[in-house]
Every structure is written in C-alpha cells, then in structure tokens.
C-alpha positions as CSV (number, residue, x, y, z in Angstrom):
1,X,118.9,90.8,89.8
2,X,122.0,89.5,89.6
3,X,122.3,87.4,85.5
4,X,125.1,87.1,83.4
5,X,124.5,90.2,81.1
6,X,128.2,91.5,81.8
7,X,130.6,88.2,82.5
8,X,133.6,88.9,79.6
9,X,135.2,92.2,81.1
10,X,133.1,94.6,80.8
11,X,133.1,95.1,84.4
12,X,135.8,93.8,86.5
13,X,136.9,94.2,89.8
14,X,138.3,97.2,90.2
15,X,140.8,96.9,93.2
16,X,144.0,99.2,92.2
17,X,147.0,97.8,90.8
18,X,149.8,96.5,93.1
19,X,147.2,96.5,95.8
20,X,146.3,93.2,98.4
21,X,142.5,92.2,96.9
22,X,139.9,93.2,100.2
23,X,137.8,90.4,101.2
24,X,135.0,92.8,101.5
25,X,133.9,96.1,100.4
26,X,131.2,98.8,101.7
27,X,128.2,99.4,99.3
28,X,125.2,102.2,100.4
29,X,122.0,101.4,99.5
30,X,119.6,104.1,100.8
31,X,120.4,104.9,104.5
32,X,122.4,101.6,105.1
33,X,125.9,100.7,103.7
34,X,126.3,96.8,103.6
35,X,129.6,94.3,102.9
36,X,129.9,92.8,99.4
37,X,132.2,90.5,98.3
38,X,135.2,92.2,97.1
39,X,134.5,90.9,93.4
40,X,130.9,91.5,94.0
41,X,129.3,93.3,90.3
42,X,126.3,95.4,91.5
43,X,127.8,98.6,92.1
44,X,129.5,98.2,88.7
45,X,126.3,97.0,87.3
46,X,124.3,100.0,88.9
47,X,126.8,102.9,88.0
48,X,126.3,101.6,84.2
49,X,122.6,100.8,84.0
50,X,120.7,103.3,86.3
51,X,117.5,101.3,86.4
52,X,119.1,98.4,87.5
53,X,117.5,96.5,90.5
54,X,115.5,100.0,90.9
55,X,111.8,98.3,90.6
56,X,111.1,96.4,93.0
57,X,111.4,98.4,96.0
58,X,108.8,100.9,94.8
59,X,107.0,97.2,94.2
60,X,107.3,97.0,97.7
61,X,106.6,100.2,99.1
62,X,103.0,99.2,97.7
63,X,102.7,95.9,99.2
64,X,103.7,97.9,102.8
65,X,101.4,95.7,105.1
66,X,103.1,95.2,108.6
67,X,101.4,91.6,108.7
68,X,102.4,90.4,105.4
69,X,105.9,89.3,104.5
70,X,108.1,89.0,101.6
71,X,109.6,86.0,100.8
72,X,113.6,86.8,99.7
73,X,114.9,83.4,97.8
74,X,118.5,84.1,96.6
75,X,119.0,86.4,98.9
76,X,122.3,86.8,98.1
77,X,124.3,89.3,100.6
78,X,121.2,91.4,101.8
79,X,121.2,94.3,99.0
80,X,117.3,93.5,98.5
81,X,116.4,93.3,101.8
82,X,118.3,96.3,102.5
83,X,116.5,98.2,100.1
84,X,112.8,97.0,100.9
85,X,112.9,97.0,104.4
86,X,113.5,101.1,103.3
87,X,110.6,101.0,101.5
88,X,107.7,99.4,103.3
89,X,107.2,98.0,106.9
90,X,106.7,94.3,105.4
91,X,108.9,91.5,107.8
92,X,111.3,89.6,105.8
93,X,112.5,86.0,105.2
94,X,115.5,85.7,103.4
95,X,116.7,82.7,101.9
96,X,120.4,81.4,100.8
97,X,122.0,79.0,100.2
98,X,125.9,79.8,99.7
99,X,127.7,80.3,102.9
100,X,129.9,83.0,101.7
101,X,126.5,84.9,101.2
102,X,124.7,83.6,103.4
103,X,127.5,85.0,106.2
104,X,127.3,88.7,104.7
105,X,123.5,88.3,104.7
106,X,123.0,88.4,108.6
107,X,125.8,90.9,109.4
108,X,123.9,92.9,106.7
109,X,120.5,92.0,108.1
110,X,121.3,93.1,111.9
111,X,121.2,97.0,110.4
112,X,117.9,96.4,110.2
113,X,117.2,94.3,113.1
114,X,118.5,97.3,115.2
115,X,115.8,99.1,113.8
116,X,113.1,96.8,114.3
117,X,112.4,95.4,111.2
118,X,111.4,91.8,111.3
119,X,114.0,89.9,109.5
120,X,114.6,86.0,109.3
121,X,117.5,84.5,107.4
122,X,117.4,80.9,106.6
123,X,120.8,79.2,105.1
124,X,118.9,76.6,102.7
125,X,118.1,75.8,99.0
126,X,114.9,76.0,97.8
127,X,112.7,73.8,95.1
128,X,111.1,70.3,94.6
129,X,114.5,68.4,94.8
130,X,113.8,67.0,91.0
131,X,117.5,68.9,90.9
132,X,120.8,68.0,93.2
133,X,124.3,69.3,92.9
134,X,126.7,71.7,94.3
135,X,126.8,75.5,94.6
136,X,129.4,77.2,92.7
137,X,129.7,81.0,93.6
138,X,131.7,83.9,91.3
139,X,131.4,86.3,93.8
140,X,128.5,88.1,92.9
141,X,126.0,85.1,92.6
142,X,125.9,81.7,92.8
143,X,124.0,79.2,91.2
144,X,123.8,74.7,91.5
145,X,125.6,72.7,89.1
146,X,126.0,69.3,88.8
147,X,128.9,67.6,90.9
148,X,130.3,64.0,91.7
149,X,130.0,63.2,95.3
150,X,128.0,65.1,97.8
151,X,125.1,66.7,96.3
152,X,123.0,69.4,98.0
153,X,119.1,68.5,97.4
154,X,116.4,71.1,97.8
155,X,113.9,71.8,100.8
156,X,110.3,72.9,99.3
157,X,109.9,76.5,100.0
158,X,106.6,75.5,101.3
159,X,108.1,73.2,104.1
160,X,111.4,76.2,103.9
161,X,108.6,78.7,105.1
162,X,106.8,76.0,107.6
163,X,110.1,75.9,109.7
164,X,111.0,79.3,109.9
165,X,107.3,79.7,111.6
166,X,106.1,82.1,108.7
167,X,102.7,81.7,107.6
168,X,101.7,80.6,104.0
169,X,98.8,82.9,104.5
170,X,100.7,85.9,105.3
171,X,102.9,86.5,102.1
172,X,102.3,89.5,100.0
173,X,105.5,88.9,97.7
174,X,107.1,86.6,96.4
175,X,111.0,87.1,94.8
176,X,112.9,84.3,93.4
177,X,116.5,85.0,91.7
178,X,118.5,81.8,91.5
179,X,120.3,81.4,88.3
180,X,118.1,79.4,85.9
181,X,116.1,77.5,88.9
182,X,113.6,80.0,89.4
183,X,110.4,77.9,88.2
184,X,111.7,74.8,90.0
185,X,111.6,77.5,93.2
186,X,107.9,78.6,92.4
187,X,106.8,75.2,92.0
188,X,107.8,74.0,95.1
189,X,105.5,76.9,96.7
190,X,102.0,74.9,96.4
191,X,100.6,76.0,99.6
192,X,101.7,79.6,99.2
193,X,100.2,80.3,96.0
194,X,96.6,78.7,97.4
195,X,96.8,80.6,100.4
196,X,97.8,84.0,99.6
197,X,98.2,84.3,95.6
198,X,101.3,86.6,96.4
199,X,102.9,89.2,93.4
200,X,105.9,87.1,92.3
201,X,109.0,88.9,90.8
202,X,111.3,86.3,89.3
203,X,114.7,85.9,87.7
204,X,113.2,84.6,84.1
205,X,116.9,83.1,83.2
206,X,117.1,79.4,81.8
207,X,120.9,78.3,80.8
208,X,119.7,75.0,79.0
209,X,116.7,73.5,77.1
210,X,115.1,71.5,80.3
211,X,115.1,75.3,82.5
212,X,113.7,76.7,79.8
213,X,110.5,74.3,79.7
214,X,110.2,74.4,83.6
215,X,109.6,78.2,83.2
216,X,107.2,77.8,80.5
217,X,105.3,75.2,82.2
218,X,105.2,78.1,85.0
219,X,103.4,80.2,83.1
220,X,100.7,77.8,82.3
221,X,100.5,77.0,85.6
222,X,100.2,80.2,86.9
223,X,97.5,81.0,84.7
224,X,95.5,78.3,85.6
225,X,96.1,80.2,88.8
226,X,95.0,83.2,88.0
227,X,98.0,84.7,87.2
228,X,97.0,86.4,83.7
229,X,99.2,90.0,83.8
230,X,102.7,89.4,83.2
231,X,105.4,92.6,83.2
232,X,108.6,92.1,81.3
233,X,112.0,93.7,82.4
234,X,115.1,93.5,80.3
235,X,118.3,92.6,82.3
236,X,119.6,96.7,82.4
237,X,116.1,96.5,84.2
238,X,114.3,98.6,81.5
239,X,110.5,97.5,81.5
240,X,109.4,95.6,77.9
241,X,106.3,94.5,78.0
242,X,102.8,95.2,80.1
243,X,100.3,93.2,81.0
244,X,101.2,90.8,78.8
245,X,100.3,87.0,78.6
246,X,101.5,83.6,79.3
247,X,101.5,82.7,75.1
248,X,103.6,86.6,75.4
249,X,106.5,84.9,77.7
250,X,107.3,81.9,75.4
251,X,107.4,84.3,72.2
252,X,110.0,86.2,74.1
253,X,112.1,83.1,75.6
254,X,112.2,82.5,72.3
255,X,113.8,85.4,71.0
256,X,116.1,85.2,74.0
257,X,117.2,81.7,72.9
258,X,118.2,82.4,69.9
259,X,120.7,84.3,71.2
260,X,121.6,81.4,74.2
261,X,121.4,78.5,72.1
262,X,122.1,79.3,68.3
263,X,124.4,82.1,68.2
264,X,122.4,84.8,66.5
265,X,123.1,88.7,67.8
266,X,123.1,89.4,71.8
267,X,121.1,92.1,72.7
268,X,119.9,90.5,76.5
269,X,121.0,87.9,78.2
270,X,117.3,87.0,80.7
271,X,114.4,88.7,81.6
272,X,112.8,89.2,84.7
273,X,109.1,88.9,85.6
274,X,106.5,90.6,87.4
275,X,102.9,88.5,87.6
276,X,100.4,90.4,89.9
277,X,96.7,88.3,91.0
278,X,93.8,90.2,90.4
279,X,93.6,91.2,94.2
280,X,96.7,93.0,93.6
281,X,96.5,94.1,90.5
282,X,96.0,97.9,91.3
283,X,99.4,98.1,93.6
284,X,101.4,96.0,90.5
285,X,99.6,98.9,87.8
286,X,100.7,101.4,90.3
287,X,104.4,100.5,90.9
288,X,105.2,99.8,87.3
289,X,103.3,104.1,86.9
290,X,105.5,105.4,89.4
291,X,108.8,103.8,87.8
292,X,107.6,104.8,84.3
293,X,107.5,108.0,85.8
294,X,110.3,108.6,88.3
295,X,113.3,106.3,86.5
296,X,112.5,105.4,83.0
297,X,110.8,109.2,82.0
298,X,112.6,110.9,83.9
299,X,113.9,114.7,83.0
C-alpha cells in the first residue's frame, strides 16, 4: 500500500528528458491495464520490491463469496480493485476521497463493470470526524492535513456503507490505507465489525504521537473483539510476524518510532496489518501459506 518508504529520489518520475510530462500513464495489472497519474510510484515501487502489494489478492481469492463484499477505503486509482476483482467474485465498494483519484477510479472501475463485476465507487472520506482538514495529494497518494478555511470532515464508514445500500452484514474484508488515519477509519466501522467480524488488512502508518495511540487503542479494541491473530508486513511487503498479538504490535510501533520520531537508523518506514476472526481464521492461515510459498520462497 502506498507509504512513504521511497519519497527522497529513489524513485522518480521517469518521463524522458526534453519531453511534455503525460497527465496519465497505462499500468497492467493482471488482464486489465488502468490510468495512473503520470507521477504515480507503484510501478516503480513494484519493479524494485517484487512482493509489493502482492498479498492481498491471494487474501481475496479466499474470501471469494459472490454475496460478500470488500470494503476498498483509500481506494486510490483502482489498482486494488483491479487486482481483486481478478481474484475472487466478491462485489466491491471503493472509497476516495481525492478527486484526481477518485476520477481515475471509475474510468478504471468500468473495466470491470463491463465484465460484470459488482463495483461501487463512493467519492467520500471516511472516519469518526474527531479529525478535519484538507487533502493534499503527491500523485501517488493522498492523505488530510490540517488547513485554514474549509475543512473536509469525515462520514462514518458505517453510515459511508449505509448510503451506498451495502449491507453491514455482508462484508467479508475489510482494507483501510489512508496515510496515518487508518484506526480513526476502523473505528468509525462499529456496526460492521458486530455484524460480520470481517478480515481487516490495514495501512499500520502513524506520522505523529496522537496516530500512533489511535492505532494502539485499535488493537485493544479489536481484541476485546476477538481479533487475537495479527500478521505483520514490512513496507517492501515482506511478511514479519504471524499470528502475533496485540502487546506484539505496540513492541513493533515502537521499533518503528524510533526511527520516525528520534532519528535512530531507517530500516522501514510502516507496517501493514492483517487481523483475521476466528471464523476466518483458516482462509487468513491459508493465504499467508500460499504467499510464503509462491512469492517469498519462491525458486
């Protein structure tokens, strides 16, 4: 998912020199090609890291359930939709908030359409409004920061999912990437996580002190939830940890700190997440097998 692990040149765009910058460029993912932004990072970060974003559509292909949906918030342009409508028959509700995004996301989205997938795109930011500002974008994400003036305030995903006519009942998973506001996200999905107790795959970045405590206040809750297996994946998308615990996370966020807040040795930049109910615990344990197998040990 898309962090800051690469932001000081080691990947830039890469439009030749002398040339007019493109406001878009084609990217394949599977049997579709989609529009990026011109500046947009993932092929970069994919052609450098080859695990990169690789998990979770094998995640997906065992969560395929025609009647269950995945939730998609930060959708960004499509590329995860894209690649897990490829993977399971699951219908999709995207969420997004930036318009330049959210404008590539349902061109990208009518590919599938035309096949009959079920996708539903919904231009909105998610969480419990305890946070107001204004989207900033880089080109390859974008994320809220504080502004003077107009603010944008949050929708609960609960009341998100309420108007798009998707049932809290129905949700097998769960994806949140949205720069340092991922816990804020799951919190503000209370009747979700009572009705279906979806997998949850989740951006695990914190940029300051207060994000940081929101996600470990997550955890807690989540176990009091029944959310007690937690996988780890570094930012190259390289799995760390399995089935490990809530008091696990906050040993790691602190390691991860260090390096965010008092300038000891970068190694990552975030984490992200994988915490599986015990009704689906046997597809999590299978995914995670099949990527050990096929992408991390492979020949």
């Amino acid at each position: 998912m898309f962090g800051r692990f690469m932001r000081h040149g080691r990947i830039a765009g890469r439009e030749r020199a002398g040339s007019a910058p493109q406001p878009h460029k084609e990217y394949r993912i599977g049997r579709h090609t989609i529009l990026l932004p011109s500046g947009h990072l993932l092929p970069g970060y994919q052609a450098q890291h080859r695990l990169y974003d690789r998990f979770l559509p094998i995640l997906c292909k065992e969560l395929d359930d025609p009647e269950r949906w995945i939730i998609d918030v930060g959708a960004n342009a499509g590329d995860t939709a894209a690649a897990a409508a490829q993977a399971c028959r699951n219908p999709l509700l995207c969420v997004e908030g930036d318009s330049q995004f959210f404008d590539l996301l349902q061109k990208n989205i009518s590919i599938l359409a035309r096949e009959s997938h079920v996708v539903r795109c919904v231009q909105a930011i998610a969480g419990t409004g305890r946070y107001a500002g204004a989207l900033e974008s880089d080109g390859t994400t974008a994320h809220l920061a504080k502004a003077k003036g107009a603010e944008l305030r949050a929708a609960s995903l609960d009341d998100i999912l309420r108007a798009a006519d998707v049932p809290a009942a129905a949700i097998a998973l769960l994806k949140v990437d949205t720069d340092g506001y991922d816990a804020d996200v799951i919190f503000s999905a209370e009747d979700i996580l009572a009705a279906s107790k979806p997998v949850l795959f989740w951006e695990n970045y914190f940029a300051a002190p207060a994000q940081r405590q929101d996600l470990e206040a997550l955890y807690q809750s989540l176990a009091g939830k029944g959310y007690e297996h937690f996988w780890v994946f570094d930012n190259f998308g390289n799995l760390m940890l399995r089935e490990c615990s809530a008091r696990d996370l906050i040993s790691l966020n602190g390691y991860v700190a260090s390096q965010q807040f008092h300038g000891c040795t970068r190694t990552i930049y975030y984490t992200d997440i994988l915490a599986a109910p015990p009704h689906q615990l046997a597809q999590a344990r299978k995914a995670v097998s099949i990527f050990i197998s096929s992408f991390i040990e492979r020949e």
